[in-house]
C-alpha positions in Angstrom: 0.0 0.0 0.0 1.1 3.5 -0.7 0.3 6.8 0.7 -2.5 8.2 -2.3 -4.6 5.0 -1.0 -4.1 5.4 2.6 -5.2 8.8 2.4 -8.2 7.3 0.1 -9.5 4.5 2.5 -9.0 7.3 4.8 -11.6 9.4 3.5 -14.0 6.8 2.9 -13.8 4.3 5.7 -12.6 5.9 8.8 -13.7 8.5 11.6 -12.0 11.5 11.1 -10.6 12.0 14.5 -6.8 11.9 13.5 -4.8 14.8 12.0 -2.3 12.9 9.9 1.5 13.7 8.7 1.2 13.2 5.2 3.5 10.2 5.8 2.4 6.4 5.5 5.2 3.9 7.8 5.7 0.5 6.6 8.2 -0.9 8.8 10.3 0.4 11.8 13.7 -1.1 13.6 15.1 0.2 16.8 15.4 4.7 16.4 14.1 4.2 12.6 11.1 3.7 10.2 10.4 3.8 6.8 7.9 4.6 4.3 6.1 2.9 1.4 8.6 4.6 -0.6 11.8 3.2 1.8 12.8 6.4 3.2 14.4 6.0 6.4 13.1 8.8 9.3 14.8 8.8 12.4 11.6 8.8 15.0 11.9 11.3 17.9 8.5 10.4 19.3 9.2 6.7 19.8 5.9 5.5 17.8 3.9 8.7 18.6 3.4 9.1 22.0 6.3 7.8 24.5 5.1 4.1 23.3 8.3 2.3 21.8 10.7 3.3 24.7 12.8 0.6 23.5 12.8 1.4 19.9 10.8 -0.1 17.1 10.3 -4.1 17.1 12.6 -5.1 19.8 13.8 -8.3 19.5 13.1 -9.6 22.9 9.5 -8.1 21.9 9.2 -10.1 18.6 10.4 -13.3 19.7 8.0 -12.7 22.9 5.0 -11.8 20.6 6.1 -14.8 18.0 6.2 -17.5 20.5 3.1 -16.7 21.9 0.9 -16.7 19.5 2.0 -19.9 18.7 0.4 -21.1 22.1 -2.3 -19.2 22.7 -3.5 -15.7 21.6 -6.5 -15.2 24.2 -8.7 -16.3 26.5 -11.3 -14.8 29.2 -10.0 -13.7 32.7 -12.4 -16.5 33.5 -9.2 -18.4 33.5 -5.6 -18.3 34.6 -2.6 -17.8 31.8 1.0 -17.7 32.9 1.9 -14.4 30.8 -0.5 -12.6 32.8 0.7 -13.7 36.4 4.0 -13.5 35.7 3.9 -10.1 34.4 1.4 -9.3 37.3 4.7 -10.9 39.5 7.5 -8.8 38.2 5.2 -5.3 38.0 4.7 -6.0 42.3 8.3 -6.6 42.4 8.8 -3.4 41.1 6.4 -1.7 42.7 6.1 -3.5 46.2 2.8 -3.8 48.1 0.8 -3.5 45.1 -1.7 -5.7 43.4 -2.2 -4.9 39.5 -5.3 -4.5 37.2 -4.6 -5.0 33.7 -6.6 -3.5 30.8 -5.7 -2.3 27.4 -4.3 1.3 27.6 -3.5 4.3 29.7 -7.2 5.8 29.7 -8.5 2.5 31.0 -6.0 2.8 33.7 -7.2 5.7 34.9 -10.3 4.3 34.5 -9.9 1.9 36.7 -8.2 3.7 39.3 -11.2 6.3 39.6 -13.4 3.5 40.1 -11.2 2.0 42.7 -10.8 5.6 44.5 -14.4 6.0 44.7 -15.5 2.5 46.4 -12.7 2.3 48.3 -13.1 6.0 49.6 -17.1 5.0 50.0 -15.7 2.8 53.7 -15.4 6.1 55.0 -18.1 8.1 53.7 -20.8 7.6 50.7 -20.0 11.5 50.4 -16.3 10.9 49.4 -16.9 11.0 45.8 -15.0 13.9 44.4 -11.6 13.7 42.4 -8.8 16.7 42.4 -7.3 16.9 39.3 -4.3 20.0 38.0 -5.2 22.0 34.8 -3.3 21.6 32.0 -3.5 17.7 32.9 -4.0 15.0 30.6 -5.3 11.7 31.9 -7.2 9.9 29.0 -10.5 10.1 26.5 -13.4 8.1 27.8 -15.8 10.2 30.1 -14.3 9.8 33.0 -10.7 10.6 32.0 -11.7 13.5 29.7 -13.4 14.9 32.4 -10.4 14.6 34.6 -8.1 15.9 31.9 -7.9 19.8 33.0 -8.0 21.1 29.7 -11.2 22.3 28.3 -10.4 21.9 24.4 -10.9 18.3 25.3 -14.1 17.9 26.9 -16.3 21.3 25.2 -18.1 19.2 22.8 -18.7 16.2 25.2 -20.4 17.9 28.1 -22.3 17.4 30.2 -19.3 15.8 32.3 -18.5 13.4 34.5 -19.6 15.5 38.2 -17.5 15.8 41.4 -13.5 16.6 39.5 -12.6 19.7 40.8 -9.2 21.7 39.0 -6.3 23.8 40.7 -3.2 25.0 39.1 0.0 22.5 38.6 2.5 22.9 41.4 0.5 25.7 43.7 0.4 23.7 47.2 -2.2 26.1 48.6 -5.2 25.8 45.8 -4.1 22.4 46.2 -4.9 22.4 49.8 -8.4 24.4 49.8 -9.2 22.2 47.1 -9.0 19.2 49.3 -12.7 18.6 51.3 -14.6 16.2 53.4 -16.1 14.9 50.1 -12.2 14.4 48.4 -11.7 10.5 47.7 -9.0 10.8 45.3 -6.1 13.3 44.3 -5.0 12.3 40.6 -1.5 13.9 39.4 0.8 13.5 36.8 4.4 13.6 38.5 5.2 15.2 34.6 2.7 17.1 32.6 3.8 15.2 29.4 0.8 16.5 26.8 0.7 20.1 28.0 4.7 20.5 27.3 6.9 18.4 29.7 5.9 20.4 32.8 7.9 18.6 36.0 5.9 18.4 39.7 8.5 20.4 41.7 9.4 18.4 44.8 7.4 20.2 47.4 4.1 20.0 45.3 4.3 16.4 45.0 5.4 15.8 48.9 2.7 18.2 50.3 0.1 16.3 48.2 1.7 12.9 49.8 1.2 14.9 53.7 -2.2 16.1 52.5 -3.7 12.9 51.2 -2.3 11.4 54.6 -3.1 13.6 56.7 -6.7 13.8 55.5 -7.6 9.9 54.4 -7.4 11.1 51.1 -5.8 8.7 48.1 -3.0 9.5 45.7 -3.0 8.7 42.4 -0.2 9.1 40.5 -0.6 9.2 36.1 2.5 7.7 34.9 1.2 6.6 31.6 3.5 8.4 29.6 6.5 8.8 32.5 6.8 5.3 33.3 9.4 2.3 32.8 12.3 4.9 32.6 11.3 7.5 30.4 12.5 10.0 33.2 15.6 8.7 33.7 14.3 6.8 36.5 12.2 3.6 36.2 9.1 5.6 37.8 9.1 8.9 37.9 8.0 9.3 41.1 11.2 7.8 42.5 12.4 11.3 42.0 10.3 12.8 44.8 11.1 10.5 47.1 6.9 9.6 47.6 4.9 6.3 46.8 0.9 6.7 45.0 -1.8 4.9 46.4 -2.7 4.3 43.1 0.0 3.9 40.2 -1.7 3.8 36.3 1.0 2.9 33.4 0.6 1.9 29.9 2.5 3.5 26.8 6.0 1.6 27.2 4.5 -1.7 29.4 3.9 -3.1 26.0 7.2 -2.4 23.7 4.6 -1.4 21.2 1.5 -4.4 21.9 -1.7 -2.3 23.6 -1.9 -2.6 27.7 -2.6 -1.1 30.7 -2.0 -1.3 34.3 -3.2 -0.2 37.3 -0.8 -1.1 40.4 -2.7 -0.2 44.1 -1.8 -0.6 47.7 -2.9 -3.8 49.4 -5.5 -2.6 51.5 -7.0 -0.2 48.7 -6.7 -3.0 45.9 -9.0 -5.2 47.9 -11.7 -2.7 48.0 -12.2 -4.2 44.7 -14.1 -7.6 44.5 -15.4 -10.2 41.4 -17.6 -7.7 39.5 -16.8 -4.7 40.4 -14.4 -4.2 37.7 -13.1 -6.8 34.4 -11.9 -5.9 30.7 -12.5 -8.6 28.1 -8.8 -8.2 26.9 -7.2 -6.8 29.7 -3.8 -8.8 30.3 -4.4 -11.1 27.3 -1.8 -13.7 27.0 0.0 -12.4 24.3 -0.4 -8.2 25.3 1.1 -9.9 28.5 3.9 -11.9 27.0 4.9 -8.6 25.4 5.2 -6.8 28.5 7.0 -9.2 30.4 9.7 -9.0 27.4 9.7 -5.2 27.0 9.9 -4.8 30.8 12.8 -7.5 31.5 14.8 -6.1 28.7 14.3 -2.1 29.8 15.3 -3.8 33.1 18.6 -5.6 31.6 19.6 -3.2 29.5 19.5 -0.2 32.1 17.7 1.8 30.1 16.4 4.5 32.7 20.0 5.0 33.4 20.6 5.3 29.6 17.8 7.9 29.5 19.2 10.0 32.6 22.4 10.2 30.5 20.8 11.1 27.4 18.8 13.7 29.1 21.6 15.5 30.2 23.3 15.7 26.7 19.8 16.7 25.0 19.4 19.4 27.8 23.3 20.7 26.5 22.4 20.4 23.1 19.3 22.6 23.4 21.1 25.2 25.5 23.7 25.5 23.1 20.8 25.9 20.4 19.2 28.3 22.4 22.1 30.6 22.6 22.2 30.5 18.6 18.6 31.2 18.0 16.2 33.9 19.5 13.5 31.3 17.9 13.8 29.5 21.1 12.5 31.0 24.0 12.9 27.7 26.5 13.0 24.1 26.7 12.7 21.6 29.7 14.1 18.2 29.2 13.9 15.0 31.7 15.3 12.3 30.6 14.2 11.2 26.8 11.0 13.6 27.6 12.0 17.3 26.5 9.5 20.2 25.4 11.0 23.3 23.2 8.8 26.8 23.5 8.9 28.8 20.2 9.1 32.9 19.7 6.4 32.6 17.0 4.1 30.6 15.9 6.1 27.8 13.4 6.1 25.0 15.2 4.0 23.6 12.1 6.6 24.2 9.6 9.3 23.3 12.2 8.1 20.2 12.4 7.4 19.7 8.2 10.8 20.6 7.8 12.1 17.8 10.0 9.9 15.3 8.6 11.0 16.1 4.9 14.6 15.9 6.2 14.0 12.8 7.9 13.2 13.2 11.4 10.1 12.8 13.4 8.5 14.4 16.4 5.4 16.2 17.4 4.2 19.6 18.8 2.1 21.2 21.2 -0.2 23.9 19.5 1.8 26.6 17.6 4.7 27.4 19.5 5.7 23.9 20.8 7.5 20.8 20.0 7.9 17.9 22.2 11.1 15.4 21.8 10.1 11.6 22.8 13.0 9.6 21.5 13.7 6.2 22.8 15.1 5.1 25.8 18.3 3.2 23.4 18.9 6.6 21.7 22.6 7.5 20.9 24.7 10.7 21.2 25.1 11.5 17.4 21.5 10.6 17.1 20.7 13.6 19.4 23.2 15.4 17.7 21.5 15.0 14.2 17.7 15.9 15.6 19.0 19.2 17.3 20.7 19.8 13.7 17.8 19.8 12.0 16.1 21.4 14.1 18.6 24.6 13.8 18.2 24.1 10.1 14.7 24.2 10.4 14.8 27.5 12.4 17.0 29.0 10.0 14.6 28.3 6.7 12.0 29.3 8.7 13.6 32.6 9.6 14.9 33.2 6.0 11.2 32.7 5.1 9.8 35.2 7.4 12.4 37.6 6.4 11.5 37.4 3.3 7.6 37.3 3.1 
């Protein structure tokens, strides 16, 4: 298939709820893909969105996902498959005192964890109900996660909404506190605002929400769909902060590219849950699961959240070096492989077309945006050749504007 009948099946057979890159990708290996045309693009988002955190088609993966489906693709949660419990094993190894959920993405995992807060918050009081939530958040697109999401170009056309989410701003510890009532069940955070820009929890937000959520029998839930399994240079990101969640939700890299979710809770608030309170039909599906015990055990054997500290770092002196040579650049923030660069002017469209016709990928955030996601295996010189064209981007762009 080619990219004139992608764009044609397009038209005619799907929803349109995707604003595509004029770019069809036919195969990818480790930092790369190519197109139906075989162009090789050196992919800065890893798959899109933070997914492929160990590049594209991992071997471990592939043999994982091969071997598998050899045995057995699927069958109900009715019954017991060994990819699921092991993979349920090593996540509560990881994350110790924990039982897991497992569904099929990020949004599900939040999902699940709201429904968790509620019933297990109803013990208390059948008026603990409401959910705290920061603006600018993004925490999924069903109902209840859209709702959640603090961003109202998400949810305008869907209301009404999902009642009892109230909003306060990102790292302010007193709206924070008043926000916080009698009827609180749940505080949902992301320790990173990945969507919004790559906006880090400072230290003291996250530890006064820890103290407040104790102090007041209130439950922590911590987003790290998009920060987890070392995208932060540590394998969680709230390892950082030096605070556990009552409530952990991952998905994006658990699968080295195959669909699942996970919720991990605390002991005595995963019990809350009981047969029928809660299921997915392909949640933890033997292969999905296979998958993610490959993808995890080889992030975990190759050091890759170490890797991604490191790389980090040199990304961080590459775009301050940048910045000095271009008044384009106004900022950047950069943890780990996660970095967000703010624009003077709105060209982050034609930044980013640039890049892609000179064979690098990565997305944007509105006009004046872009947002780096590279896998965690990334190299030096591969660094080195994104923030070059990137500065030729800027340039052409400049020379344009000059010139119009």
């Amino acid at each position: 298939m080619r990219l004139d009948e992608a764009r044609r099946i397009e038209g005619q057979c799907l929803c349109p709820v995707f604003a595509r890159s004029p770019l069809f990708i036919a195969r990818g290996e480790g930092m790369y893909v190519w197109d139906d045309q075989g162009r090789r693009y050196l992919d800065f988002c890893s798959g899109g969105r933070a997914v492929n955190a160990l590049g594209h088609c991992h071997p471990r993966v592939v043999a994982a996902v091969k071997h598998q489906a050899e045995l057995l693709l699927h069958t109900s949660n009715d019954y017991y498959t060994e990819p699921q419990l092991r993979l349920a094993e090593l996540l509560t190894r990881l994350v110790p005192g924990t039982r897991a959920f497992f569904c099929n993405s990020g949004a599900e995992a939040n999902e699940a964890a709201m429904k968790l807060a509620r019933k297990y918050a109803k013990r208390q009081s059948a008026d603990r109900v409401e959910f705290v939530t920061a603006r600018h958040s993004f925490h999924g697109r069903t109902m209840a996660t859209v709702t959640a999401t603090g961003q109202p170009k998400y949810q305008q056309d869907f209301t009404p909404l999902l009642p009892g989410v109230r909003y306060v701003e990102f790292n302010d510890i007193a709206a924070l506190e008043a926000a916080i009532t009698e009827h609180t069940c749940a505080v949902m955070l992301e320790p990173v605002q990945g969507e919004s820009g790559v906006y880090p929890a400072t230290p003291e937000y996250l530890q006064a929400a820890r103290r407040m959520c104790d102090e007041r029998g209130v439950l922590l839930i911590l987003d790290e769909v998009q920060t987890g399994f070392g995208r932060t240079g540590k394998l969680f990101a709230y390892e950082h902060y030096g605070i556990t969640p009552d409530i952990l939700t991952l998905s994006k890299a658990l699968g080295g590219g195959v669909p699942i979710g996970a919720m991990l809770a605390r002991e005595a608030v995963a019990t809350a849950f009981v047969p029928g309170d809660h299921g997915s039909t392909f949640g933890g599906t033997a292969l999905a699961a296979a998958a993610a015990l490959a993808a995890v055990s080889a992030l975990l054997d190759e050091g890759l959240a170490d890797r991604a500290a490191s790389t980090g770092e040199y990304l961080a002196a590459r775009l301050s070096a940048l910045q000095q040579q271009h008044e384009l650049i106004t900022d950047f923030r950069v943890i780990g492989c996660m970095a967000a660069v703010d624009l003077a002017a709105p060209i982050a469209a034609e930044v980013k077309t640039y890049a892609q016709e000179h064979g690098v990928l990565f997305i944007t955030v509105g006009d004046r945006m872009l947002r780096l996601l590279p896998a965690l295996i990334c190299t030096p010189a591969q660094v080195d050749e994104t923030i070059w064209v990137i500065e030729q981007a800027l340039d052409a762009v400049a020379v344009t504007a000059a010139h119009s």
